[in-house]
GUKE-571370 format. One record per atom (N, C-alpha, C, O): x, y, z. Coordinates in steps of 0.001 Angstrom, whole numbers, plus 500000, padded with zeros to 6 digits. Each point is the difference from the previous one (the first is absolute). Layout:
       u       v       w
       X       Y       Z
...
REM end
This chain:
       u       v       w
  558443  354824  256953
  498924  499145  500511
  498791  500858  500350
  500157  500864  500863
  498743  499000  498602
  498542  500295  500424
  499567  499625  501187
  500177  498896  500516
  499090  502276  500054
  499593  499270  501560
  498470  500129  499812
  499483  501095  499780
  499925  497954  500296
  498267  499497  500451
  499740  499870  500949
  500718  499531  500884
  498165  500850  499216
  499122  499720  501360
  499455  498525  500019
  499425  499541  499013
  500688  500039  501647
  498970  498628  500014
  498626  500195  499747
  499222  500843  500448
  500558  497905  498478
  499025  499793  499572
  498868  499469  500942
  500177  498815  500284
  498625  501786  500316
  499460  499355  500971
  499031  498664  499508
  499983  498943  500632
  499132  501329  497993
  499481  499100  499132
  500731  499235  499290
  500277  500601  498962
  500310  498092  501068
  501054  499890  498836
  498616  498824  499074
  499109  499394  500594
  501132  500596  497872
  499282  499104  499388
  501066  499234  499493
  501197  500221  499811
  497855  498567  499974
  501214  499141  499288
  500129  500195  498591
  499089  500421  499287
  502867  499048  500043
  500157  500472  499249
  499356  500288  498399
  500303  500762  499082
  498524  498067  501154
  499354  500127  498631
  499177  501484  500064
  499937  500612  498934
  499596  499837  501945
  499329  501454  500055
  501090  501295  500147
  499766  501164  499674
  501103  498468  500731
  501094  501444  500577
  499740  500979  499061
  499624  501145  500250
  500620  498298  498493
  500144  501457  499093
  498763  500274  499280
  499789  501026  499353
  499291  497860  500816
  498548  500646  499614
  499814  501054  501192
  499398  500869  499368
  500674  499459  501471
  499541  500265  501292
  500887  500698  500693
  499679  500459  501096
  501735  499757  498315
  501014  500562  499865
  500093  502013  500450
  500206  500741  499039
  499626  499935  502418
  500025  501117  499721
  501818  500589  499861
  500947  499320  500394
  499161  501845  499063
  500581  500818  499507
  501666  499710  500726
  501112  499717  499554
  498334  500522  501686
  501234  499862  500953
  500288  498943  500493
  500839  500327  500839
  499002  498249  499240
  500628  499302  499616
  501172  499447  499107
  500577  500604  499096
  499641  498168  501335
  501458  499419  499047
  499491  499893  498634
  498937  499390  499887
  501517  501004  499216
  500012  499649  498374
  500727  498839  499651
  499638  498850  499750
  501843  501893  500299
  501095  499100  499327
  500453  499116  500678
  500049  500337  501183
  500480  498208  498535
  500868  499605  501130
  500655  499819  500539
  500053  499111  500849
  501212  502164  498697
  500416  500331  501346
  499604  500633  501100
  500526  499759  501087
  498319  501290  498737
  499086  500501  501080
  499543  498776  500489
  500406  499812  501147
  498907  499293  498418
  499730  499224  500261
  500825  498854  501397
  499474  499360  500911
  502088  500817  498650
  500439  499766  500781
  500699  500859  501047
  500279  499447  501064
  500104  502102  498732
  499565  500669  500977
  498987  499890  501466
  500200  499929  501213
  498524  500109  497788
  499315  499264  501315
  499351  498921  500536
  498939  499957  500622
  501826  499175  499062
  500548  498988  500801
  500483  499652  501055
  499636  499305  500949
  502033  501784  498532
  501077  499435  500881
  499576  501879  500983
  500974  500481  500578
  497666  500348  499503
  499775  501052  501019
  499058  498968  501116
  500207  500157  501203
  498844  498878  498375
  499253  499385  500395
  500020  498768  500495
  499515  499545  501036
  501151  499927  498041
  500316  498041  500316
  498927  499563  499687
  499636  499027  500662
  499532  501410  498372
  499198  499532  499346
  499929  500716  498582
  500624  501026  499730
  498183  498013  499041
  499999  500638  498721
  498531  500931  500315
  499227  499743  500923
  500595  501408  498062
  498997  500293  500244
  498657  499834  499640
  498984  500676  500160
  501268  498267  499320
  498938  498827  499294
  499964  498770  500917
  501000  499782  500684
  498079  499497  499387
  499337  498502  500539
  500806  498927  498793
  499752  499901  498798
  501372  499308  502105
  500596  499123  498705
  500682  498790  500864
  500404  500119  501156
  499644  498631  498010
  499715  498764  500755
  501437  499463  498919
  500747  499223  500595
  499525  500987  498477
  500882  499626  499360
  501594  499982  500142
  500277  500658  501003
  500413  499046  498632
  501516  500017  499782
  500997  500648  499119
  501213  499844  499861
  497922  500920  499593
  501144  500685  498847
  499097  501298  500117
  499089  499741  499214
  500685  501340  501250
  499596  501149  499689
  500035  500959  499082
  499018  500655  499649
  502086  499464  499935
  500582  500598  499290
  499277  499694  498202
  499596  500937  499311
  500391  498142  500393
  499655  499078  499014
  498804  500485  499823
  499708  500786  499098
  499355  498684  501932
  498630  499906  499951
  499409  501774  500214
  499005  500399  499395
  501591  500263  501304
  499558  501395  500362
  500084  500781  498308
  499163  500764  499521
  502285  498684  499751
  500085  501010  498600
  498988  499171  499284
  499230  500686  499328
  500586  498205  500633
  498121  499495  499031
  499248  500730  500482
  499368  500675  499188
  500363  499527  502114
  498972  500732  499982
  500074  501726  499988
  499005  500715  500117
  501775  499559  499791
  500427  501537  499561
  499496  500018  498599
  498997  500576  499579
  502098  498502  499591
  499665  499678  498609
  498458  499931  499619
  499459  500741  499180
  500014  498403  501439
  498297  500077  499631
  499175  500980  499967
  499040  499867  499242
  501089  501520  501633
  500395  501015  499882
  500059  500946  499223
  499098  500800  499749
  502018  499165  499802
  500610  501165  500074
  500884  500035  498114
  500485  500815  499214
  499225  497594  500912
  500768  499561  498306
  501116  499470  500252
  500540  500114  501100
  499947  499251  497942
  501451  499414  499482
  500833  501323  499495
  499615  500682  499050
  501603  499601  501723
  501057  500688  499291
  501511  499885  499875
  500826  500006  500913
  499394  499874  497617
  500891  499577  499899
  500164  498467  499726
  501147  499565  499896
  497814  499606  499983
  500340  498333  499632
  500217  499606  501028
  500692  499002  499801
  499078  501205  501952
  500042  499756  500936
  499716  499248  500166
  499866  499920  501221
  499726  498772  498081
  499443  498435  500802
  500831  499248  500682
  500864  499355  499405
  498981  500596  502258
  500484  499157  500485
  500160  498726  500092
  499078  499307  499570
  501869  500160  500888
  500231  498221  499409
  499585  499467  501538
  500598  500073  501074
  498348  499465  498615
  499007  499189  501325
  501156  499174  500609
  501205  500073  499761
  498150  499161  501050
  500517  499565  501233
  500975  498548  499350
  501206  499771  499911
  497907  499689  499831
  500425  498272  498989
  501052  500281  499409
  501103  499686  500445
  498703  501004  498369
  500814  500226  499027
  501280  500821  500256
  500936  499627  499292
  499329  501344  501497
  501385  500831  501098
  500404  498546  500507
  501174  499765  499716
  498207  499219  500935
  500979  498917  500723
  500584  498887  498430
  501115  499514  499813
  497680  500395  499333
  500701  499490  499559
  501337  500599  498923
  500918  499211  499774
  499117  501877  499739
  501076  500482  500027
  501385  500356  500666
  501173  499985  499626
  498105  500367  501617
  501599  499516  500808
  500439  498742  500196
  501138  499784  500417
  498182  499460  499358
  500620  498413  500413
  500681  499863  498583
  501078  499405  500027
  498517  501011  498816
  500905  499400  498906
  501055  500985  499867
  501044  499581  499501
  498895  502021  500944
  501343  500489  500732
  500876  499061  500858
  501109  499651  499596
  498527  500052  501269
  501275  499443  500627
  500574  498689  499041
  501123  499617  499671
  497873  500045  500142
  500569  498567  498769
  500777  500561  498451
  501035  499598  499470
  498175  501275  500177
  500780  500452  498877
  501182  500824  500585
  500956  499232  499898
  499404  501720  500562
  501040  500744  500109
  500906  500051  500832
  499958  499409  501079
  501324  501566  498384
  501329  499521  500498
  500154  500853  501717
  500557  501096  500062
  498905  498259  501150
  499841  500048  500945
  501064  501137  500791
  499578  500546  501020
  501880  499802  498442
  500875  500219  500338
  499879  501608  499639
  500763  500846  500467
  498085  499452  498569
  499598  501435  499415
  498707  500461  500700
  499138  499374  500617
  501037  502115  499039
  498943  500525  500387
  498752  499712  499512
  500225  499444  498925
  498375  500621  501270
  498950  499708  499305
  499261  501727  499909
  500008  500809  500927
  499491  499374  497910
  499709  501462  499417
  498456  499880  500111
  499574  499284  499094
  499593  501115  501603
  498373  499993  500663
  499919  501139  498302
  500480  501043  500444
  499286  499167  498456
  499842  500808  498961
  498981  500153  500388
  499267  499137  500483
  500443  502352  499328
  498129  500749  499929
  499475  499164  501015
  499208  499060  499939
  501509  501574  501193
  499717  499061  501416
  498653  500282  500809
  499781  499365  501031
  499126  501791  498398
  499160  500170  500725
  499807  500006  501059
  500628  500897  500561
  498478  498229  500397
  499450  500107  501797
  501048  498645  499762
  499382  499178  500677
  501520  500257  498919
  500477  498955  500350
  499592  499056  500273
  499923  499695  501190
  499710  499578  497953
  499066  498524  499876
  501087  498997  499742
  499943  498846  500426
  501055  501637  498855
  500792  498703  499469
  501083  500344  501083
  500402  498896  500369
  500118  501848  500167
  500839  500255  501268
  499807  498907  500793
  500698  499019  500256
  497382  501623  500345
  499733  499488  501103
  500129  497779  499715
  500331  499198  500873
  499333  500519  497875
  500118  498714  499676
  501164  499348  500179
  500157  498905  500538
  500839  501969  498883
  501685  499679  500377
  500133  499927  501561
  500608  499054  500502
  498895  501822  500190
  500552  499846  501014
  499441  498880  501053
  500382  499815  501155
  498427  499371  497988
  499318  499013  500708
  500515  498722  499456
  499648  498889  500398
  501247  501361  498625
  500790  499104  499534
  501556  499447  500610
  500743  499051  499750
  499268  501803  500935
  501212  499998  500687
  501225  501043  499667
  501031  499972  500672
  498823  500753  498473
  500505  501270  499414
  500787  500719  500827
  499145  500371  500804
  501958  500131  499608
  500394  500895  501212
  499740  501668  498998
  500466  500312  498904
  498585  500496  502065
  499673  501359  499507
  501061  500537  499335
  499903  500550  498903
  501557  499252  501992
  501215  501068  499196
  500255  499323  498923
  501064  500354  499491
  498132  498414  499682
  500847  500159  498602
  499154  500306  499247
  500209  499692  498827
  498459  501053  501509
  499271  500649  498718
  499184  501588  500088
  499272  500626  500770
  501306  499508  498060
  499992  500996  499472
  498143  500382  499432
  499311  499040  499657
  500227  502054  500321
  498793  500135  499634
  500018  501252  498987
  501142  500110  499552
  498280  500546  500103
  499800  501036  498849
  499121  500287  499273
  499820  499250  499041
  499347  501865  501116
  499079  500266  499670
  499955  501550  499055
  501148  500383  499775
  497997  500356  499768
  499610  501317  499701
  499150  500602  500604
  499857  501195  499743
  499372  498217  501179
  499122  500611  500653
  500290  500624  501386
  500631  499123  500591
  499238  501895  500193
  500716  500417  500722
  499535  499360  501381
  500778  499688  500902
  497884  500167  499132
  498834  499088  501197
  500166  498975  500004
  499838  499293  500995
  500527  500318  497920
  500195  498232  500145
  501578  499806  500570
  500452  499113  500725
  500226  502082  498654
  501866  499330  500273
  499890  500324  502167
  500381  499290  500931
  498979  501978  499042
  499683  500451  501338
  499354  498674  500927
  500407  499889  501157
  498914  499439  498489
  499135  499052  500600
  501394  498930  499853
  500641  499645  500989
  499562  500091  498146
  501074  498583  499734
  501250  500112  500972
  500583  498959  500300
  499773  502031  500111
  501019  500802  500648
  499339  499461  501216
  500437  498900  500338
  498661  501575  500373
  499711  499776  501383
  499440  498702  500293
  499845  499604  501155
  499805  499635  497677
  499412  498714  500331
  501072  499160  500185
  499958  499103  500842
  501206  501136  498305
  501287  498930  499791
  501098  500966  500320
  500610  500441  499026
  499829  500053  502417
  501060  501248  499890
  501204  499096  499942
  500864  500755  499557
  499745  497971  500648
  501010  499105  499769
  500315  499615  498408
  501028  499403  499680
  498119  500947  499518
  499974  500046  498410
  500320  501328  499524
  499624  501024  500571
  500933  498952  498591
  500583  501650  499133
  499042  500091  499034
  499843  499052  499230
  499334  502166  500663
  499210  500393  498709
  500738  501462  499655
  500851  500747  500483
  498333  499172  498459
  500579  501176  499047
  498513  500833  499411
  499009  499281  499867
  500872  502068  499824
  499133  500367  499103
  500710  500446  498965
  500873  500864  500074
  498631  498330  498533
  500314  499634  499079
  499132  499545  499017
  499052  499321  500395
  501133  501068  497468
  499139  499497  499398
  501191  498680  499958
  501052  499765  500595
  498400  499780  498701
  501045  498464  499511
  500349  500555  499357
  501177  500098  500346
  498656  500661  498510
  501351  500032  498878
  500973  501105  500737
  501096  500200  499476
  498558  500518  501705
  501120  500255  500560
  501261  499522  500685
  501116  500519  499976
  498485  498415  500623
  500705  498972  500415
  501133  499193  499136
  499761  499176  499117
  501585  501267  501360
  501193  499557  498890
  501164  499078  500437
  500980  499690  499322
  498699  499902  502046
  500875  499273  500631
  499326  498383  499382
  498842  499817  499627
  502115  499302  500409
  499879  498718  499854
  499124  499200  500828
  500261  499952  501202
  498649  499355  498310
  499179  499162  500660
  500020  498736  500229
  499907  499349  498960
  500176  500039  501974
  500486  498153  499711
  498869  499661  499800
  499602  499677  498881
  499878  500331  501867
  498365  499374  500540
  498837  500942  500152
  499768  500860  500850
  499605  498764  498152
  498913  501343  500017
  498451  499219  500311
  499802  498914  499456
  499347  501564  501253
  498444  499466  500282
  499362  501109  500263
  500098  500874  500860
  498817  498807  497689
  499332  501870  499904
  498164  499417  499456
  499733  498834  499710
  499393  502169  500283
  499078  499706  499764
  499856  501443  499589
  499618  500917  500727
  500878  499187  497518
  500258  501665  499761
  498904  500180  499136
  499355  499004  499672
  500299  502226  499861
  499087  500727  499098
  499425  498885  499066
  500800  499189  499534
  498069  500724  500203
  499390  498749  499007
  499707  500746  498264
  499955  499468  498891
  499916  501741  501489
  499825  500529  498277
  501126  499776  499256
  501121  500303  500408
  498647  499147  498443
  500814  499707  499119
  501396  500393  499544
  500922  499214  499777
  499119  502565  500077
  500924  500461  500061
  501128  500347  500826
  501089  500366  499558
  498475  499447  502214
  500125  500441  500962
  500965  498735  500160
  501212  500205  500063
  498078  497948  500034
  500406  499200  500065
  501281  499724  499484
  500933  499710  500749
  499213  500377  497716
  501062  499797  499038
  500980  500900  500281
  501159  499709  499706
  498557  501461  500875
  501301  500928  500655
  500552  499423  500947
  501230  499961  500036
  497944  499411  501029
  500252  499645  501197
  501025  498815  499891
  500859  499598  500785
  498675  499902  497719
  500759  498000  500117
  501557  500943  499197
  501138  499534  500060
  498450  502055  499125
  501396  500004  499506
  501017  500436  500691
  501203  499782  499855
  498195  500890  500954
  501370  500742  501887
  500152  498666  500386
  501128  499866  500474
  498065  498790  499538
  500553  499168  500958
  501370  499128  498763
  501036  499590  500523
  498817  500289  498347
  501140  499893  499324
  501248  500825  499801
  500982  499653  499345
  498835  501621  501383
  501090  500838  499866
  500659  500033  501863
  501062  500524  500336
  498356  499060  500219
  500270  500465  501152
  500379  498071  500929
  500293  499642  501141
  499453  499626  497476
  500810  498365  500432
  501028  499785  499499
  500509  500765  499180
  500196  497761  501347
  500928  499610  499416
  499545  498482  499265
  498926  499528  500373
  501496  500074  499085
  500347  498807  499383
  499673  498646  501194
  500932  499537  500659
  497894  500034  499462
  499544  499178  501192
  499408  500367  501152
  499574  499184  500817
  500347  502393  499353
  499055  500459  500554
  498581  499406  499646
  499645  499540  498915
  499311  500628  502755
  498281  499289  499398
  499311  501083  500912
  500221  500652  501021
  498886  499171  498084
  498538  500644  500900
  498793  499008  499930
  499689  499136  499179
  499671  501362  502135
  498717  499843  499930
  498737  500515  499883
  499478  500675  500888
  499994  499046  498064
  499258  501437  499824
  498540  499505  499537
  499789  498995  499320
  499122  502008  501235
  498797  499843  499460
  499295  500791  498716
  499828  501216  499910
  499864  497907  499262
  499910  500983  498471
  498851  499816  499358
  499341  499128  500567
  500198  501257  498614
  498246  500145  499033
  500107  498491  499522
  500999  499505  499479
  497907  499904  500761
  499764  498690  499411
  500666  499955  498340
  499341  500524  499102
  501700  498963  500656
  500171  499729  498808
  500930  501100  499108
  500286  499777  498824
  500187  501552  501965
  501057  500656  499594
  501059  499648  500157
  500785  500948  499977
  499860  497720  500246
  501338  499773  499824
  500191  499560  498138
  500971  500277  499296
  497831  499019  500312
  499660  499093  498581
  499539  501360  498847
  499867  499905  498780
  499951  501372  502121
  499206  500970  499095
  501197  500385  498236
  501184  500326  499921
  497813  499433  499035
  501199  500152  498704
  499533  501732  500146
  500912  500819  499884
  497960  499584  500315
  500133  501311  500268
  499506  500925  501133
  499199  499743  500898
  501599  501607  498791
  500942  500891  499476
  501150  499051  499723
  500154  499148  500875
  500919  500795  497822
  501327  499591  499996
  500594  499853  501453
  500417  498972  500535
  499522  502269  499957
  501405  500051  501128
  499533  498910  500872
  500804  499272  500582
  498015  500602  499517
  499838  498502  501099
  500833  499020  499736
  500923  499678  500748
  498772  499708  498021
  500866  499020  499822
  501754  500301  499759
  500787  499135  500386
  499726  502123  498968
  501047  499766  499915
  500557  500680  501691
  501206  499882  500217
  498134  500633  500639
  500341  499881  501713
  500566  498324  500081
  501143  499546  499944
  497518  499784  500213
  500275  498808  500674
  500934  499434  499614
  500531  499225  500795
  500068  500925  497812
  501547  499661  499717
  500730  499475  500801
  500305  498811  499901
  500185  502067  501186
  500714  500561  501334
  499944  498665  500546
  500935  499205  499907
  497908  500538  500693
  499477  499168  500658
  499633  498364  499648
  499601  499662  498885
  500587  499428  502185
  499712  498613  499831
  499061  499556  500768
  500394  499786  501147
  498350  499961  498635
  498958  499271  501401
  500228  499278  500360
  500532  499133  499306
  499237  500665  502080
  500848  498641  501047
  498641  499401  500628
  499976  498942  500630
  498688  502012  499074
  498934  499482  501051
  498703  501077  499666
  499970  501229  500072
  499059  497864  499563
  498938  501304  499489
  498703  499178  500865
  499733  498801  500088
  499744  502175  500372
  498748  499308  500827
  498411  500747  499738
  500021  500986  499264
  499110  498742  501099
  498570  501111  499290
  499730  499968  501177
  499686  498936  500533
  500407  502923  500556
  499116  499551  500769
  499088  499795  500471
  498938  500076  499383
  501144  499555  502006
  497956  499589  500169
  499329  500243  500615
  498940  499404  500187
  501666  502122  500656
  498849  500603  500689
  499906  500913  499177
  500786  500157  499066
  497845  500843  501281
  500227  501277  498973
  500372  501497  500516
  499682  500277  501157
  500812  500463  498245
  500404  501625  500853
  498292  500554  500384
  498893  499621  499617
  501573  501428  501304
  498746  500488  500728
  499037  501008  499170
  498804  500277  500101
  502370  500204  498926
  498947  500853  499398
  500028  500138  498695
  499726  501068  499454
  500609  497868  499914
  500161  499803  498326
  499648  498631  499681
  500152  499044  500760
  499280  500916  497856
  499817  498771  499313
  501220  499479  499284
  499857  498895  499478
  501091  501579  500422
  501418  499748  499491
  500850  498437  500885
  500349  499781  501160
  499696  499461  497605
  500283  498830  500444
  501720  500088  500290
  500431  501123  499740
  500395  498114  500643
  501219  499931  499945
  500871  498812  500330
  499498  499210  500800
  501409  500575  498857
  501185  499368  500217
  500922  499963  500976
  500561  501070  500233
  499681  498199  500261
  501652  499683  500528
  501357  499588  499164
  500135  498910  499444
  500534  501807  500558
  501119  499802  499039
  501282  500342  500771
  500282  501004  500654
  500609  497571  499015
  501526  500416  500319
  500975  500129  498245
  500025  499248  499026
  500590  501958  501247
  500700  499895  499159
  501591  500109  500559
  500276  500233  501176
  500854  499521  497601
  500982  499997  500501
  500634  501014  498800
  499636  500321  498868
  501057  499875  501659
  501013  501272  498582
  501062  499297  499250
  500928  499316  500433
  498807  500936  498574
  501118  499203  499247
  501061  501464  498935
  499498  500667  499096
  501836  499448  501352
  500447  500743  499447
  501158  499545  500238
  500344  499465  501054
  500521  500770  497711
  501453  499442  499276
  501323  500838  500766
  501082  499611  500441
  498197  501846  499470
  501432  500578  500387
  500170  500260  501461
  499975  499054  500787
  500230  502407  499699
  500575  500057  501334
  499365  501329  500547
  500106  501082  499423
  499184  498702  501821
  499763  501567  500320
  500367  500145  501383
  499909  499045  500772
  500553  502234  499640
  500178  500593  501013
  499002  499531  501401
  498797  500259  500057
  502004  498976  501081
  498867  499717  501192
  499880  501097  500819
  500467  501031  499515
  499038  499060  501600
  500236  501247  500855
  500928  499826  500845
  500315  500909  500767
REM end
C-alpha cells in the first residue's frame, strides 16, 4: 500500500488528471489506497461507482489498453438480470476479463451472494483492485486461455478484436459442458460473421438463447455491441472440477 499525503486542493474528477501532479494517485488501486488513508477520494466526485468513472477518465488520458472498454452502468444491470434468469443458480458464475468489476458489481445488485463468483483477469491492477473491492469473491490473475477448470456460468465483456474474441468464444467451448451459458458482450454482428472461417465454424459449439444491440455507448470507443447469451452444445463428456 502507498501512503499519500492529503490532497489539500482536490479538483473534480473531470480535471484530476488534466491537472494531475506526479505524486498523486494514478492507478486505482492507489486510488483506493487513498481513500481508505483519508476517507475520502482524491478527486471532487458526486457519483456512485468510482471506480468505473475514475478508469474513463484515466482512459481519456492516457489511451485504451488492451480493449479495455468498460460495460456502463445500464447495460452491467442488464446483464446480470438475464444471469440470474438464464443460469443454473446452484453454480458458480465466472466475472471473465473481470476488470474494475462492473459486471460483479451488477450481480451483486442483483442479488448475487459474492462467494459464488469468481472473477479473472490478466491485468495485475485490475485483479489487485477487484480483490479489494469484492474480498468475499475469489479472483484469479489469469489470461483466459489459461484458465482450464470447467465453467458453468460465464459473464464477460472480453477483448473485442477479432482474433482475440474468437479465441475467447473458443476457451469458452473447451472449458464448458453440454448446457452450460454465458453472457456475454460481443462486436455488433460477430456472432453472424462468415468471416475469418473460424467464426463461424466456433459458433458451431454454440446455440443463441437471446441477442440484444446495446444502447448505451462505451466511454471511449465507437465500437457498437451486443448482448448475447449463448449456451454450449456438446455430445460427449468432459471432466467437471
Amino acid at each position: 500500500m502507498k501512503i499519500f499525503e492529503r490532497i489539500t486542493k482536490r479538483y473534480a474528477l473531470q480535471n484530476y488528471y488534466l491537472r494531475r501532479n506526479f505524486y498523486w494517485p494514478d492507478t486505482l488501486p492507489e486510488i483506493l489506497d487513498y481513500w481508505r488513508q483519508h476517507n475520502e477520494l482524491p478527486f471532487l466526485y458526486g457519483g456512485d461507482n468510482w471506480p468505473y468513472d475514475a478508469m474513463c477518465e484515466r482512459q481519456r488520458r492516457k489511451g485504451v489498453y488492451a480493449s479495455q472498454y468498460l460495460t456502463p452502468g445500464r447495460t452491467a444491470r442488464h446483464m446480470a438480470a438475464l444471469a440470474v434468469r438464464y443460469f443454473d443458480n446452484g453454480s458458480r458464475i465466472v466475472d471473465a476479463c473481470c476488470g474494475t468489476g462492473q459486471l460483479t458489481r451488477a450481480l451483486l445488485l442483483e442479488g448475487v451472494h459474492p462467494s459464488a463468483i469468481l472473477g479473472f483477469d490478466a491485468d495485475a491492477e485490475l485483479v489487485d483492485l477487484y480483490e479489494r473491492l469484492y474480498p468475499d469473491a475469489a479472483a484469479l490473475r489469469m489470461q483466459f486461455h489459461e484458465v482450464d477448470f470447467r465453467c458453468e456460468n460465464v459473464i464477460a465483456n472480453p477483448p473485442f478484436e477479432i482474433t482475440e474474441c474468437t479465441s475467447f468464444l473458443q476457451w469458452l467451448s473447451r472449458t464448458q459442458n453440454s448446457g452450460d451459458r454465458s453472457v456475454l458482450l460481443l462486436p455488433y454482428g460477430f456472432i453472424d460473421k462468415q468471416r475469418p472461417k473460424s467464426v463461424k465454424e466456433m459458433m458451431r459449439n454454440f446455440v443463441v438463447h437471446y441477442l440484444a444491440t446495446m444502447q448505451e455507448p462505451f466511454a471511449r470507443t465507437n465500437c457498437r455491441a451486443e448482448i448475447v447469451i449463448l449456451e454450449r452444445i456438446y455430445s460427449g463428456k468432459r471432466k467437471g472440477v
